[in-house]
N, C-alpha and C positions, 0 to 999 in steps of 0.2 A: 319442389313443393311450394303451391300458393299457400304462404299462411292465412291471408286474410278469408281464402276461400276456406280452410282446414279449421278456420276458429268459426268461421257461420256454421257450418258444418258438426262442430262439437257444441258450438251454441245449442244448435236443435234439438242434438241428441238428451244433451241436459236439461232443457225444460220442458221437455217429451217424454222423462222419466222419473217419476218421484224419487226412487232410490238412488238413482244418480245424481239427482239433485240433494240429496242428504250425505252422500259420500261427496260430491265438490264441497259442498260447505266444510264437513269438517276433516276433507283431506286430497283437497283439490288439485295438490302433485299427484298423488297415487290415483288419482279417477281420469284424470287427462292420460298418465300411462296405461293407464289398462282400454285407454278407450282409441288412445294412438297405437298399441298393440306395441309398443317398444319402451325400451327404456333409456330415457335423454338425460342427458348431466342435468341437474337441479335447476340450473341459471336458465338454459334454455327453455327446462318445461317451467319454470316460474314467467317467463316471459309469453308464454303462453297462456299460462292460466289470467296473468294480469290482462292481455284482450279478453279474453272470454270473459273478465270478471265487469270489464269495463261496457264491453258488448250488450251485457244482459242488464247490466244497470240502463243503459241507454232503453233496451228495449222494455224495462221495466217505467221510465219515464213518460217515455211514448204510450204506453199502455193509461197511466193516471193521467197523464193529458186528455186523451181520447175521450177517457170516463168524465174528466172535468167540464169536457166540452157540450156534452149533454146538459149539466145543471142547468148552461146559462143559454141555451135555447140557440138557435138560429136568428141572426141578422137579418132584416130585409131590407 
């Protein structure tokens, strides 16, 4: 199994879905299990959730970049 492919992948799923985004926040072992369809020892899927969680922060930054960049106009 590629994880970093398996965490883009649950990435999408999570912020493609409001209720799943409501279950990762406040039980984001139990929503990575039921979205990998198995059940992993804690440490493993904690280590999963920790990409995922660091993932989304990233793509959350990239996103108020993006926005920031509009305020201050284009260069020429």
């Amino acid at each position: 199994m590629d994880i970093k492919a398996k965490i883009e992948e649950l990435v999408e799923k999570i912020q493609n879905d409001k209720d799943l985004q409501a279950k990762f926040k406040s039980d984001p072992i139990s929503a990575v299990e039921q979205l990998l369809g198995v059940d992993l020892p804690n440490d493993t899927i904690e280590k999963i959730v920790d990409g995922i969680k660091a993932k989304i922060a990233i793509d959350d930054i990239g996103d108020a970049l993006g926005k920031l960049g509009g305020l201050f106009g284009k260069k020429k």
